[in-house]
N, C-alpha and C positions, 0 to 999 in steps of 0.2 A: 443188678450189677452191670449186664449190656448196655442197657437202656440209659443207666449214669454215666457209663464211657462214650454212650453214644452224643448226649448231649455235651460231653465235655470238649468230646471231637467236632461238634456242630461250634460251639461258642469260639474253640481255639480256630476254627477256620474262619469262623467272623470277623476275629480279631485281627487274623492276617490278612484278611480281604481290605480291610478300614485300613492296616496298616500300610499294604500294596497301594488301594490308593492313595493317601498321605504322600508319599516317595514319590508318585507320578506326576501327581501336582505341585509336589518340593520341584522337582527335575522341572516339569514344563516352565513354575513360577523363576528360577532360576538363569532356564535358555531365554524365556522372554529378556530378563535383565539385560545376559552376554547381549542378546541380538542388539536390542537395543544399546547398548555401550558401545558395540560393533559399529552400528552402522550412526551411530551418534555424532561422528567426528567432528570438531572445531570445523568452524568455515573462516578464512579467513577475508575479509573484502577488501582489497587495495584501493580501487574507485570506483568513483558513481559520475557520469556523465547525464547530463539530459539535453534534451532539446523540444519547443512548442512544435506544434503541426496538429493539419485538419481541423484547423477552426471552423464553428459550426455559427452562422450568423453573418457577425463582421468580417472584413478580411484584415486581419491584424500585419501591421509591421512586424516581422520575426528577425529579433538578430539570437546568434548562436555563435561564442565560441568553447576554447577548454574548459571556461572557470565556470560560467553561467549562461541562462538563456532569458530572451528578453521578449514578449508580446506587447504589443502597445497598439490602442485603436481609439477611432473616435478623432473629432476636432477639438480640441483645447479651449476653455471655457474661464478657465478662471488660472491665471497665470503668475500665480503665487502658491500653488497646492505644493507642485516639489521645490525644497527650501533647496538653496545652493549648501555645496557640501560637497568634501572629496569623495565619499561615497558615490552619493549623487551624482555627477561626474562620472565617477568609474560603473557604474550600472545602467546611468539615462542618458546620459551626454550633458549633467549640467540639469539647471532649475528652467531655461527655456523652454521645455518642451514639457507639458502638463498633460498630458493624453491620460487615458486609462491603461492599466496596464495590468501584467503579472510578471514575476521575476523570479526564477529560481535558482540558486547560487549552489549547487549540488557538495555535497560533504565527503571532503578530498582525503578526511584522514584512513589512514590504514587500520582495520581493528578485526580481532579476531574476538568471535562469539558461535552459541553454539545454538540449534535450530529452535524456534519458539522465543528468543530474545527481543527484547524490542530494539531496534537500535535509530540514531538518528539516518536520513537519508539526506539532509538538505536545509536551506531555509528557504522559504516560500513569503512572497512580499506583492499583497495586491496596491498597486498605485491605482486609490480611490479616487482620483479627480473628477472634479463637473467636465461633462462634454457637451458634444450636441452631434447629429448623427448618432450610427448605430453599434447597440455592444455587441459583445461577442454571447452565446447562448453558452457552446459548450469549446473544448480544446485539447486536445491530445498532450499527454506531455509522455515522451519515451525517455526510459531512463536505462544506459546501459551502464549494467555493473559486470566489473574485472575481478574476478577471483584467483585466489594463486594456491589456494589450499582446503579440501583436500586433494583439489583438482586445481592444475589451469584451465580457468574457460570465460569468455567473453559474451553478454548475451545483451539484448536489447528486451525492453516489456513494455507494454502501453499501455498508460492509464488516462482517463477521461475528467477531466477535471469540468464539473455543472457549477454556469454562471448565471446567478437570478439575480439582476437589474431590477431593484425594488421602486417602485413609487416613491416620493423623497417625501412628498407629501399631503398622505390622503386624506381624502374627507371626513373617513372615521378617526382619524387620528390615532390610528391603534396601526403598527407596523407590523409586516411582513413578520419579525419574527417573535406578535404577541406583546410587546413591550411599548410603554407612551411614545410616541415621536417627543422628537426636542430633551431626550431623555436617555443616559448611558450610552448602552453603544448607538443609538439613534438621535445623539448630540446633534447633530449638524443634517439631521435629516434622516429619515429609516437609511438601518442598515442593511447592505445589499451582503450577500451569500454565497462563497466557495465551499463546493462542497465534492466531495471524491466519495468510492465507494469503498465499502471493506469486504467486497466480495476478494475472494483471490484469483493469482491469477492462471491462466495455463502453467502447467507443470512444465519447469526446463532441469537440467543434467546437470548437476557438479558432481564431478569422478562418476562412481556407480551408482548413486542415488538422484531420485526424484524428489524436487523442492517445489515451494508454491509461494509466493509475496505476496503478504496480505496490508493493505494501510492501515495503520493501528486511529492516525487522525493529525490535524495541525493541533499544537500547541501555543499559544500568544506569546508574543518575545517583547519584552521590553526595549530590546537590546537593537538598534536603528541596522536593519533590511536585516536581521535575525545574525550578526556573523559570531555569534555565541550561542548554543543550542545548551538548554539543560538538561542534564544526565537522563538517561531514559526511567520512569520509575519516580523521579520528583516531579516530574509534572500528568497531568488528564488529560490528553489530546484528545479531540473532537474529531469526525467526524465533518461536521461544519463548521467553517470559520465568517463569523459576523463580521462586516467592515462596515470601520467608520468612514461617513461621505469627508471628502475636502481633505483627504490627506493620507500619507503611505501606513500601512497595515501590516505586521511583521509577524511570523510565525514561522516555527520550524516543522518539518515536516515528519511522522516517526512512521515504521513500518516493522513487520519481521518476517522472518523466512521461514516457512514450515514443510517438514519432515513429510514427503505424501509416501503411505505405506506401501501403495502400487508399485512405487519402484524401486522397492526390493524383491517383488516377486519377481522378476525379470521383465522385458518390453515385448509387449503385441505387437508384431505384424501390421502394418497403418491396413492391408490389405485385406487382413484377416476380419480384422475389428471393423471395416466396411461392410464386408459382404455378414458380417453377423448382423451389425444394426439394419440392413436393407433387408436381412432373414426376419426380424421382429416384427420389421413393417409390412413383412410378406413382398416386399419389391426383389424382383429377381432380373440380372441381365439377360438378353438370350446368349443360350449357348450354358449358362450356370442350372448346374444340377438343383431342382427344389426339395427338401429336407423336409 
């Protein structure tokens, strides 16, 4: 009869033990949610500004004002590539001037979204023209975004946009990116290659949390220097964008903004987190105690 109560008392303890933890992990799976919902909040973006710099190569013509930015390099080779047109006008000065180029027309509307979203950033428009002289290899483009929600705050980020100036047309007849010359996007000669990274970037502040922008890719736009972006989601932005030689190249550019969990555990000390990584590498100042 002990020995029956003893095992009944053994199982009923088991029970409540399975049961104990069930409830811990309800409670923890639950705080995870709150936290997350907590610190999830809408972001709201009002604008997006860019501008070219640190060109790597050529030294590009930079103009910049509120709406867009304009790099242009190289001598003018074939001066029929940009068609007159009131765009053209409003972005090149007119069909006179055929250089190479990039153009970014940044996306001024207001939208709120929430972290992990793709959302548009801009249109992006490489003017493919023949030149002669030198291109450009690689180009900064900074893009500072205004936020109003769940913080005010203004910040700048810099992305490196890589230019590969392809052969127009090589001996093997096979282009740069695998495909016949004289053939799709190697119509008019191999297609030459913008291409950005989807690394992200340093972590910046909105309100109490740490964020990080990551480029999702361009998208191709039918739509002449992109001033129509399609909704995030119906289109597969790349990574790299193929351009056809002899003529302007239109794509929108898409990105999103992700959640970094560091900054929610609060901010290290820039001082702290020095003298730790100098402790790894075993580098000590004089005067700093060694550990």
């Amino acid at each position: 009869m002990t020995l029956a109560l003893y095992g009944k008392s053994k199982r009923r303890q088991g029970s409540l033990l399975l049961l104990g933890v069930f409830v811990v992990m309800l409670t923890l799976a639950v705080t995870l949610v709150a936290s997350r919902d907590a610190r999830a909040a809408s972001l709201t973006l009002d604008d997006v500004d860019a501008g070219w710099s640190n060109a790597v190569g050529a030294s590009p013509t930079i103009t910049t004002n509120t709406d867009f930015t304009v790099a242009r390099w190289g001598t003018e080779d074939d001066n029929s590539c940009v068609s007159a047109s009131a765009l053209a006008t409003h972005f090149l000065g007119g069909s006179s001037d055929d250089r190479s180029g990039y153009i970014f027309d940044s996306d001024d509307t207001g939208r709120t979204f929430n972290d992990g979203e793709v959302i548009s950033l801009g249109a992006f428009t490489h003017v493919n023209c023949p030149i002669t002289g030198s291109s450009i290899d690689s180009i900064d483009l900074g893009l500072t975004l205004d936020f109003s929600a769940p913080a005010s705050e203004s910040l700048t980020l810099p992305f490196t946009f890589s230019h590969w100036e392809t052969p127009n047309n090589p001996q093997s007849g096979t282009c740069a990116n695998g495909g016949a010359n004289n053939s799709g996007v190697n119509a008019n000669g191999c297609a030459d290659r913008v291409q950005v990274s989807g690394t992200p970037s340093d972590e910046f502040k909105v309100g109490d949390d740490l964020y990080k922008l990551q480029f999702v890719g361009f998208a191709n736009s039918s739509d002449a220097y992109a001033t129509a972006c399609p909704t995030p989601g119906s289109t597969s932005p790349s990574l790299e964008f193929w351009t056809v030689e002899g003529q302007l190249n239109f794509a929108c550019l898409y990105a999103k903004i992700i959640y970094s969990p560091a900054g929610h555990r609060g901010h290290q000390d820039p001082r702290r987190r020095d003298r730790a990584c100098r402790h790894r590498r075993g580098i000590h100042h004089p005067g700093e105690e060694q550990r």
